[in-house]
C-alpha positions as CSV (number, residue, x, y, z in Angstrom):
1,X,0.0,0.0,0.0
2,X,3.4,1.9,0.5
3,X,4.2,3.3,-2.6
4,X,7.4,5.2,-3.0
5,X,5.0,8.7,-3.1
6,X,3.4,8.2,0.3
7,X,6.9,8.9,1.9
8,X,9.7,11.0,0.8
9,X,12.6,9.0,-1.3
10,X,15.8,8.4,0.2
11,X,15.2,5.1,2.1
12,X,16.5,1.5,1.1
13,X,14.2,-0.8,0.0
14,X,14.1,-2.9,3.2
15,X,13.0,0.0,5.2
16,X,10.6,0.7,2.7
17,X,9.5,-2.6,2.9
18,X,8.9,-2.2,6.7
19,X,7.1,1.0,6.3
20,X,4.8,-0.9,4.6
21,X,3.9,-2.8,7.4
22,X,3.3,0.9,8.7
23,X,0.5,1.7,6.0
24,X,-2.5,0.2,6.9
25,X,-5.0,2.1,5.2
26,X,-5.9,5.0,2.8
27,X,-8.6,7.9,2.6
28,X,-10.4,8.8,-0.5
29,X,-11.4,12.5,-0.6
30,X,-13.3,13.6,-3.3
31,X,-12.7,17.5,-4.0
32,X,-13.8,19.5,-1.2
33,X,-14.1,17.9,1.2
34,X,-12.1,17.6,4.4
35,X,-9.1,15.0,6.0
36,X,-9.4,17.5,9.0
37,X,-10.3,20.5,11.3
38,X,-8.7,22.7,13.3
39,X,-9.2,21.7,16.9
40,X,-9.4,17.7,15.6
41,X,-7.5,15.7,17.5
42,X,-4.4,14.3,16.1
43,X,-3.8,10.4,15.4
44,X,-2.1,10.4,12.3
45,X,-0.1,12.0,10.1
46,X,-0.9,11.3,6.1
47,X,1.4,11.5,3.2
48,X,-0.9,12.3,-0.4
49,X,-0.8,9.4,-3.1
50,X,-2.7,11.1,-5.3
51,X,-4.4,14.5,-5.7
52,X,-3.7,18.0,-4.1
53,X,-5.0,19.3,-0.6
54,X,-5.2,22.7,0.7
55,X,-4.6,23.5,4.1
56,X,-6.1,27.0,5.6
57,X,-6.4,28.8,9.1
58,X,-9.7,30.4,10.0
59,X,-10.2,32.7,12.9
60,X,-13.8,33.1,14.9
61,X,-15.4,35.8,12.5
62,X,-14.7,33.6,9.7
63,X,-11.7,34.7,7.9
64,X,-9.3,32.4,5.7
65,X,-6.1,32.2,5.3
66,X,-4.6,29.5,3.3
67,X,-1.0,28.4,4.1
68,X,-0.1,25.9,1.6
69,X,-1.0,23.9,-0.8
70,X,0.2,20.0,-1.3
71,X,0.8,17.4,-3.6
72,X,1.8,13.8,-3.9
73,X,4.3,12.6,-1.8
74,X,4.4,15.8,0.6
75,X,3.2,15.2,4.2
76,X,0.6,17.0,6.0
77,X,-1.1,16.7,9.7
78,X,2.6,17.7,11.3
79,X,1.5,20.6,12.8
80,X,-1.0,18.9,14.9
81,X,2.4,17.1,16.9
82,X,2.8,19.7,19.2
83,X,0.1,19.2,21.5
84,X,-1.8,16.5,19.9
85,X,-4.1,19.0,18.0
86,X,-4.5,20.2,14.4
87,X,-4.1,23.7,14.2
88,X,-5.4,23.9,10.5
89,X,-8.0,22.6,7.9
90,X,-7.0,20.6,5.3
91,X,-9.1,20.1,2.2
92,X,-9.1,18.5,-0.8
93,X,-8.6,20.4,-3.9
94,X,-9.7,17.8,-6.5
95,X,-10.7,14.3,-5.7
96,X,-7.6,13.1,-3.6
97,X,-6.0,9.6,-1.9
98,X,-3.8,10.1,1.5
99,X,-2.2,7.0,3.5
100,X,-2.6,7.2,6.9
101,X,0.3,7.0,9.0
102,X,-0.8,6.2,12.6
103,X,1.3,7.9,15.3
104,X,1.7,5.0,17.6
105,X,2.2,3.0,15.4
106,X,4.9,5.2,13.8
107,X,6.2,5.7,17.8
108,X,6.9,1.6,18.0
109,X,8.1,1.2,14.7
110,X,11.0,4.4,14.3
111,X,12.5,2.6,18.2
112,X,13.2,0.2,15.6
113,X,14.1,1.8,12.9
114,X,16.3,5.2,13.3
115,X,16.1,6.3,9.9
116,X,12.6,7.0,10.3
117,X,13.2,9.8,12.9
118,X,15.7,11.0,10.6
119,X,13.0,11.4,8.3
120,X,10.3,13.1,10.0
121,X,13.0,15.5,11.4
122,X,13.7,15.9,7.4
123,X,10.0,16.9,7.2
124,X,10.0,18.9,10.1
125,X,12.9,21.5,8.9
126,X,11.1,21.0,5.1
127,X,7.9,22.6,6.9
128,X,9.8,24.9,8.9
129,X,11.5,25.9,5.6
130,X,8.1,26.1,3.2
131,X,6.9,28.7,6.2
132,X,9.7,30.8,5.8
133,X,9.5,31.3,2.2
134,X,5.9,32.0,2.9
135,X,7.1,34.8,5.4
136,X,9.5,36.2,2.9
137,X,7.1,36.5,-0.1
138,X,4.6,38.1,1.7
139,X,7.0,41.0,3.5
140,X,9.4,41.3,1.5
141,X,8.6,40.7,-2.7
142,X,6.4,42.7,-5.0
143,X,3.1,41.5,-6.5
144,X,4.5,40.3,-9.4
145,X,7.5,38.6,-8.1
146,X,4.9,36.4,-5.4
147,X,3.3,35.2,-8.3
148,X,6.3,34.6,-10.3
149,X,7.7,32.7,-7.1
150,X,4.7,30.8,-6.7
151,X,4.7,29.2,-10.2
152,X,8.1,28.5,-10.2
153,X,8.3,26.7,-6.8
154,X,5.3,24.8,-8.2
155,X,6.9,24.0,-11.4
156,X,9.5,22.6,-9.6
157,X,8.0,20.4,-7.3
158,X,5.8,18.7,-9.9
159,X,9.1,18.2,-11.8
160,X,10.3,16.3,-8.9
161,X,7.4,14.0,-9.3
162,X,8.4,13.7,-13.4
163,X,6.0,15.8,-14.2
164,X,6.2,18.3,-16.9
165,X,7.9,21.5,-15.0
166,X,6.6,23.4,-18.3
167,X,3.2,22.7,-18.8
168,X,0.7,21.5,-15.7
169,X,-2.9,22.4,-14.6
170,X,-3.3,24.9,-11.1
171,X,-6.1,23.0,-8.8
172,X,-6.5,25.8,-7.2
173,X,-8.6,29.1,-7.9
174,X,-6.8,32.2,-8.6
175,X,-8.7,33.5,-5.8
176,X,-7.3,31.0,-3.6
177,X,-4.2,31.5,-5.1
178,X,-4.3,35.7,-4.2
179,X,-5.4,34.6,-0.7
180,X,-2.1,32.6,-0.2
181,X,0.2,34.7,-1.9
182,X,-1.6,37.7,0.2
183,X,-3.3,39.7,-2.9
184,X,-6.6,40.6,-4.7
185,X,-8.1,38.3,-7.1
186,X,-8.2,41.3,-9.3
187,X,-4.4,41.9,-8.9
188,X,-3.7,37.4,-9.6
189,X,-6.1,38.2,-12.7
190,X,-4.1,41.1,-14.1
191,X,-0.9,39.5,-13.5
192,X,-1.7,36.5,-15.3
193,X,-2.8,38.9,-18.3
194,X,0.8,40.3,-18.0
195,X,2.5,37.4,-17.9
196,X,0.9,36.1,-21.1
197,X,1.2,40.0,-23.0
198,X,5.4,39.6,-22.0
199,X,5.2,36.0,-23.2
200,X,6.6,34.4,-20.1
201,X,3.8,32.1,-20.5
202,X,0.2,30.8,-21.9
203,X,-2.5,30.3,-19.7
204,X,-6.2,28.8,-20.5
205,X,-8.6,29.1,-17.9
206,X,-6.4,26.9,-15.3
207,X,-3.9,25.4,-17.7
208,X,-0.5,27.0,-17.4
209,X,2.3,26.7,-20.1
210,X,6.0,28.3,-19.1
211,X,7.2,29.9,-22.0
212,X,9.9,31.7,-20.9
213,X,11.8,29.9,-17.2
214,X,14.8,32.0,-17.3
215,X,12.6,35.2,-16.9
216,X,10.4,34.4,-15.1
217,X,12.8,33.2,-12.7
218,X,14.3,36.5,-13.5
219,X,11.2,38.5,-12.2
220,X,10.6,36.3,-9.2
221,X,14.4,37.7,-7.4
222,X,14.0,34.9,-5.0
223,X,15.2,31.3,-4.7
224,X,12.2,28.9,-5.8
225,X,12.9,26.0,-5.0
């Protein structure tokens, strides 16, 4: 039930093999719908086999904020480790497959087996990492350059899955993607119009084509990956 997507690469086959053991079950989610809430209690952690989930913070009058959005292989449900409490929503973007990873099972197992601590601190500093980018794009870069930084990190994780880094569809909304990146959907709408007049790409209502990677990476003035 393990495939090589449900946990980052980097582990021999054996260990793989006893993750497997691990993986007892999987979650269908079709598109909208929810793996959790904030305030659930957290038994698992789940890394995405197929599919792409949001995940989003909401305060008590309602407001949204979205703080990431992942796909296959990437791990989400880490931040509820703390005090054994999600402290997000995560929702499914388009109909979506997680494993689950159950904690105590994943507490007998990594006595067992150190490399798997050595992953999940991996993961940890990966989150820690993907949070700081998010600080830096939203204090630091212009408009255009959050945008431009958005598609290219994108781009380059769906390249690490052999994906196309060139061509690929966006599952979310550009309204979803203006509440991440901290802007309008007006000001997403116009950039994507500006990007395609400059011809660093072609876009078609969510299907994306990079035209130009040099300037766009250019324009974004920040490391993507």
């Amino acid at each position: 039930m393990l495939s090589e997507l449900c946990l980052p690469l980097g582990m021999v086959r054996t260990e793989v093999s006893r993750l497997d053991e691990l993986i007892k079950e999987r979650i269908r989610l079709p598109k909208g719908t929810a793996l959790f809430h904030l305030g659930d209690k957290t038994e698992a952690v789940y890394g995405i086999r197929s599919g792409s989930i949001k995940t989003q913070l909401e305060d008590s009058s309602g407001q949204v904020q979205i703080t990431g959005f992942l796909l296959p292989g990437e791990i989400l449900g880490m931040d509820g480790l703390l005090n054994n409490e999600h402290v997000s929503h995560a929702i499914a973007l388009e109909d979506s497959e997680v494993c689950v990873i159950r904690l105590d099972e994943m507490d007998h197992l990594s006595l067992q087996m150190p490399a798997l601590q050595q992953q999940f601190r991996r993961l940890m500093s990966k989150e820690i990492n993907r949070s700081h980018q998010l600080v830096m794009a939203l204090g630091a870069l212009r408009s255009e350059q959050r945008l431009a930084a958005f598609l290219l990190n994108l781009s380059h994780r769906l390249a690490a899955l052999g994906y196309s880094p060139y061509e690929f569809v966006l599952r979310m909304s550009r309204e979803e993607i203006g509440n991440y990146l901290g802007l309008t959907l007006e000001t997403v709408s116009r950039l994507f119009s500006r990007f395609a007049r400059e011809g660093l790409l072609h876009i078609q209502q969510r299907e994306v084509k990079i035209l130009d990677m040099p300037a766009l990476r250019a324009l974004s003035g920040s490391d993507c990956g």
